[in-house]
ZADRENGU-318161 format. One record per residue (C-alpha): x, y, z negated. Coordinates in steps of 0.5 Angstrom, whole numbers, padded with zeros to 4 digits, always signed. Layout:
# residues N
XYZ...
This chain:
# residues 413
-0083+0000-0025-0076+0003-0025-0071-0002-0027-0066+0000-0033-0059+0002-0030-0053+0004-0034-0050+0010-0035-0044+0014-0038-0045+0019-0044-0037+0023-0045-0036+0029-0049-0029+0031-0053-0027+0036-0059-0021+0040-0059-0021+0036-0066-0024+0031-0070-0030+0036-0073-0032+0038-0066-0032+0031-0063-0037+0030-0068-0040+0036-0068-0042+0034-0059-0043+0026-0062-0049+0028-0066-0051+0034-0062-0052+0028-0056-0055+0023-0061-0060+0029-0064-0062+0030-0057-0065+0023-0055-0068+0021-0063-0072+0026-0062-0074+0027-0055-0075+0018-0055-0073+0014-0049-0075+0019-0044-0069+0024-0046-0064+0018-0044-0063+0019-0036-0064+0027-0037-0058+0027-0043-0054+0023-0038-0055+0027-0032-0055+0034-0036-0050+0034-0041-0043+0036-0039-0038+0039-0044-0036+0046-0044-0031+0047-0041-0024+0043-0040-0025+0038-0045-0021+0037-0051-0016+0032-0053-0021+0028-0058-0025+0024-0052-0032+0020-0052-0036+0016-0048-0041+0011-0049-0044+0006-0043-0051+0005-0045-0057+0001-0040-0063+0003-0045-0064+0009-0050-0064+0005-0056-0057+0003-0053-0054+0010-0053-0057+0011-0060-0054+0006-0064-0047+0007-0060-0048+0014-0061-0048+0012-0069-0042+0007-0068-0038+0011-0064-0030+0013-0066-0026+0019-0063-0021+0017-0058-0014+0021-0057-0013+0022-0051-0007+0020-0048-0008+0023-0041-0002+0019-0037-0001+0020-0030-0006+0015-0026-0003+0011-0020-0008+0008-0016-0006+0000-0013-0010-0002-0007-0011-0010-0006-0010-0013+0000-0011-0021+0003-0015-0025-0001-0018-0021-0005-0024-0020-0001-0032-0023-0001-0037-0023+0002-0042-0016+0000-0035-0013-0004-0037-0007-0006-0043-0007-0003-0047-0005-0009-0044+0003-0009-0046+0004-0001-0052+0008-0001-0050+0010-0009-0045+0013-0009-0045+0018-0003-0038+0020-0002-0036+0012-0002-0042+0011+0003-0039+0017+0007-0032+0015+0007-0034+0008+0009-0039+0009+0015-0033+0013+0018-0028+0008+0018-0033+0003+0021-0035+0009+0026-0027+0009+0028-0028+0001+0030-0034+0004+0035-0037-0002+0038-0034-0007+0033-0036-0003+0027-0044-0004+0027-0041-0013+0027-0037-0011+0021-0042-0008+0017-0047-0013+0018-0043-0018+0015-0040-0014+0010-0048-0013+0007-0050-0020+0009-0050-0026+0003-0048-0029+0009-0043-0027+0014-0044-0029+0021-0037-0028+0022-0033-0032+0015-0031-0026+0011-0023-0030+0010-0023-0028+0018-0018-0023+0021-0023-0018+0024-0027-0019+0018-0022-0019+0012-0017-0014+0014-0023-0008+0017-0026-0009+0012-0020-0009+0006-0018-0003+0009-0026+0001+0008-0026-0001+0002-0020+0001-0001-0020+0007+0003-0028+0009+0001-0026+0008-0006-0020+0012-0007-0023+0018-0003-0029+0017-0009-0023+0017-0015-0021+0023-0011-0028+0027-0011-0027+0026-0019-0022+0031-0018-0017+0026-0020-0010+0028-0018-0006+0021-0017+0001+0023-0019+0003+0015-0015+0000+0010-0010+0002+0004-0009-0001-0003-0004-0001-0010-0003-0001-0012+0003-0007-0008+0009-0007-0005+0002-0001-0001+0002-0005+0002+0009-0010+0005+0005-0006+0007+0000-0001+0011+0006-0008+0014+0009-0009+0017+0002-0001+0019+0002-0002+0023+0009+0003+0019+0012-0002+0017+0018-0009+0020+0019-0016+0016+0018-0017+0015+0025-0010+0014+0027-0009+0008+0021-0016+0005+0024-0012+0005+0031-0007+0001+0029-0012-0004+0024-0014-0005+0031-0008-0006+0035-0005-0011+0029-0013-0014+0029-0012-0016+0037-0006-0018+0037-0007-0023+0031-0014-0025+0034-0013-0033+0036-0007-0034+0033-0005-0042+0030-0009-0042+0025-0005-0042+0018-0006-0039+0011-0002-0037+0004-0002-0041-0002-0001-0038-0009+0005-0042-0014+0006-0041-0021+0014-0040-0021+0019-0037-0018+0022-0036-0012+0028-0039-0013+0024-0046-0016+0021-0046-0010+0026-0046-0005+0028-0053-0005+0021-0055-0003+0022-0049+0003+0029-0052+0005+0025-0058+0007+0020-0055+0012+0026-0053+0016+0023-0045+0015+0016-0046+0017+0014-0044+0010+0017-0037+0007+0015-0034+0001+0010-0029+0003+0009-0024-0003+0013-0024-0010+0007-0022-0014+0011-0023-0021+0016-0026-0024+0013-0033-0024+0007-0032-0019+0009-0033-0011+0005-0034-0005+0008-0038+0000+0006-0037+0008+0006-0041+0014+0002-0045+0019-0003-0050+0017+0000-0056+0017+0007-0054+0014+0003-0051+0009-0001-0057+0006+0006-0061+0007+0010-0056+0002+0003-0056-0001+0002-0063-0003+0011-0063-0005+0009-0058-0011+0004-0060-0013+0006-0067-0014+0012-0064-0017+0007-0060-0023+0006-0054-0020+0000-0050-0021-0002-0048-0013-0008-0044-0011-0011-0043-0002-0011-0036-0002-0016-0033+0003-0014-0033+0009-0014-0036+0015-0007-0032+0018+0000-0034+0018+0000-0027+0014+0007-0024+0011+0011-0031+0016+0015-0031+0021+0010-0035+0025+0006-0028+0027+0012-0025+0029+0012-0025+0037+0004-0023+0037+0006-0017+0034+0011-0016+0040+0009-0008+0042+0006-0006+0036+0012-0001+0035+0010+0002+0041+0002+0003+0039+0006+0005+0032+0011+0012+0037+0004+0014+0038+0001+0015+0032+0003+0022+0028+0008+0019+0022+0009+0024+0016+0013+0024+0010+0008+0021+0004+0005+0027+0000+0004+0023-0006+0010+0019-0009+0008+0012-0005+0012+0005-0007+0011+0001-0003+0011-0007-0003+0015-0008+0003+0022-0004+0001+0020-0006-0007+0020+0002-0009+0019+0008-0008+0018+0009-0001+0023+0014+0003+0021+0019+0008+0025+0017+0013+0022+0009+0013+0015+0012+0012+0016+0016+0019+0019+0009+0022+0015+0006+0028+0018+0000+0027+0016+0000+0018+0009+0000+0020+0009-0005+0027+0013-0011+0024+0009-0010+0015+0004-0016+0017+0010-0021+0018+0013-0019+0012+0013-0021+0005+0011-0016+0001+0015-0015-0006+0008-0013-0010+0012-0015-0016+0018-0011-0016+0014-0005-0013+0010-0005-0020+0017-0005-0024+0020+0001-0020+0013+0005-0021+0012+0003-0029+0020+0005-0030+0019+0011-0029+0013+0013-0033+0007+0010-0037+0001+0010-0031-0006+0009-0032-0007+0005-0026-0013+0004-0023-0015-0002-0017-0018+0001-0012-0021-0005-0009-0025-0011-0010-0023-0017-0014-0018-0015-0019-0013-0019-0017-0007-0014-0018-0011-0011-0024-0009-0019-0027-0002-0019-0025-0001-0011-0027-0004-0013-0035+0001-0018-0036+0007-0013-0034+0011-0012-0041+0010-0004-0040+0002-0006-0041+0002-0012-0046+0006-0006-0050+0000-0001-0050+0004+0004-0046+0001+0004-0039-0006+0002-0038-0010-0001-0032-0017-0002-0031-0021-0003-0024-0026-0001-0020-0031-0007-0017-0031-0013-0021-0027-0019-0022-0032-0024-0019-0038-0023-0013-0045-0021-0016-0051-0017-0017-0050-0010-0014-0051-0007-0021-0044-0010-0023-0040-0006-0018-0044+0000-0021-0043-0002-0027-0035-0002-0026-0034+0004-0024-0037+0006-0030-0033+0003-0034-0027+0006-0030-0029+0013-0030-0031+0012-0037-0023+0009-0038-0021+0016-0035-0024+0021-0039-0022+0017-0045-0015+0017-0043-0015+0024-0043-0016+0027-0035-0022+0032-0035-0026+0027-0029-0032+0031-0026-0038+0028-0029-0043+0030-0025-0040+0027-0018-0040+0019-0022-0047+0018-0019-0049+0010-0019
């Protein structure tokens, strides 16, 4: 027996009359045609046409389901805001993140094996412990985290794209801002896989370290810095009260054990690298000249960047040297964030897993006010592969209601 699996009905009006005129059109469709009439409707029905301002969408599992949302569905003024994608990066990893839309969804199955391919006698590894529950090789591991955080991100935002979605801004955290400037065309896939090679190797066999997530500010945690005679930074300023501290093991627990002693909330991100510190610095000694080899070029769509906390220019996208020496850099995700929603009102969508930046983007005060919107991709937590499925079918569902005129037939989880 089949097992039930959800999907999307959309339709729109030109106004309210002809919305409802497409809602009970759907609804006819599958009251009289019973259950069987669910999949087909869901695989055959397509709005005439550039879709009207007045949007729907239901996400249903069984037929039942669909009908009584169908009865219960409102009209929804599309909005259509200009989308940002936002790719996660360290410590948004788990074990199979993703795995549920490979072999699913093709363009994202096609997009991730040729990243893998890129990584040649590595890749098959590297996928293996992706689909495995159980990884041979922790997942927190630089080979595996940062290979598979830059797959991933990659393969879904080309999936978005093959939506016919036109990002109007990308921005990334971290390996995160590597997949979003592939995606901007500053670097081909190919050239961006040789130097997650390059920055992989080089960080391999580093002292073992970590970040450490801090609910305050950079500011308030400095006395506790000053006391680790700079062997822990601030590796990333996320928000204005959320920090990550970076820095070898050792020194890390020290600062850790201060601030909680003092109240502060503390969290171990995941990774076993001394990512976004000083510490890494001299491991990266020749990256720049891997980087000269590589063709740069001037983003194609506006990128803000977490390391410069803004928009990024042409001439600093084309730098060797931006590139080589990111990972020993604290990356200013929150200020990045401030610049993007200061110049307009984004519908952001995360392209990776675990919604990390989806839960600091929902605090902003530009989404708390309703004026930007952010929903995700994959999940927030690991799952079933249903769960990635479903996800993507809320995003799509998010992105059609909003406004853009999403190819329907190209979602197929």
């Amino acid at each position: 027996m089949t097992e039930p699996r959800r999907r999307l009905l959309a339709w729109s009006g030109r106004d309210e009359r002809e919305w409802r005129q497409g809602c009970d059109a759907l609804r006819r469709w599958l009251t009289t045609d019973g259950p069987a009439a669910f999949p087909e409707a869901a695989e055959r029905w397509r709005p005439p046409g550039p879709g009207g301002q007045i949007r729907g969408a239901v996400l249903a599992t069984t037929w039942a389901e669909a009908v009584d949302a169908l009865r219960d569905a409102e009209p929804r003024h599309g909005r259509r805001r200009p989308v940002a994608l936002i790719f996660p990066g360290q410590g948004a990893q788990h074990p199979r993140m993703g795995a549920g839309l490979y072999r699913q969804q093709p363009v994202f199955t096609a997009a991730l094996d040729l990243v893998l391919d890129l990584y040649g006698r590595d890749g098959p590894a590297i996928k293996d412990d992706w689909l495995s529950p159980s990884p041979a090789l922790d997942l927190d591991d630089v080979r595996r985290a940062q290979p598979l955080l830059f797959a991933v991100d990659w393969a879904l935002g080309r999936m978005v794209l093959a939506w016919g979605v036109r990002p109007a801004a990308l921005l990334g955290h971290s390996v995160g801002e590597v997949a979003a400037a592939a995606l901007a065309g500053v670097f081909g896939v190919a050239d961006a896989v040789t130097m997650m090679r390059d920055r992989i190797g080089r960080l391999t066999g580093q002292p073992a370290g970590g970040m450490l997530a801090v609910a305050a500010g950079a500011e308030e945690v400095r006395p506790y810095l000053d006391r680790a005679d700079g062997e822990v930074v601030v590796g990333a300023v996320n928000a204005p009260r959320q920090v990550m501290l970076a820095g070898l093991d050792e020194p890390l627990r020290r600062v850790e054990d201060a601030l909680r002693a003092g109240g502060y909330g503390c969290r171990r991100a995941r990774a076993t690298t001394a990512f976004h510190s000083p510490a890494i610095a001299a491991a990266l000694t020749g990256s720049r000249d891997v980087m000269a080899g590589l063709g740069l070029h001037p983003p194609t769509v506006p990128l803000f960047s977490g390391y410069t906390g803004g928009l990024l220019a042409a001439a600093t996208a084309t730098d060797p040297a931006f590139w080589a020496d990111q990972p020993a850099q604290p990356v200013l995700f929150g200020p990045a964030l401030d610049a993007l929603l200061a110049g307009d009102d984004y519908l952001m969508v995360e392209a990776g897993p675990s919604e990390s930046l989806a839960a600091l983007a929902r605090r902003h005060p530009r989404v708390r006010s309703g004026a930007a919107g952010v929903t995700a991709l994959l999940p927030a937590r690991p799952g079933e592969p249903e769960r990635d499925r479903h996800a993507v079918l809320a995003a799509a569902a998010t992105l059609w209601l909003d406004g853009h005129d999403i190819d329907l037939t190209a979602i197929t989880v």
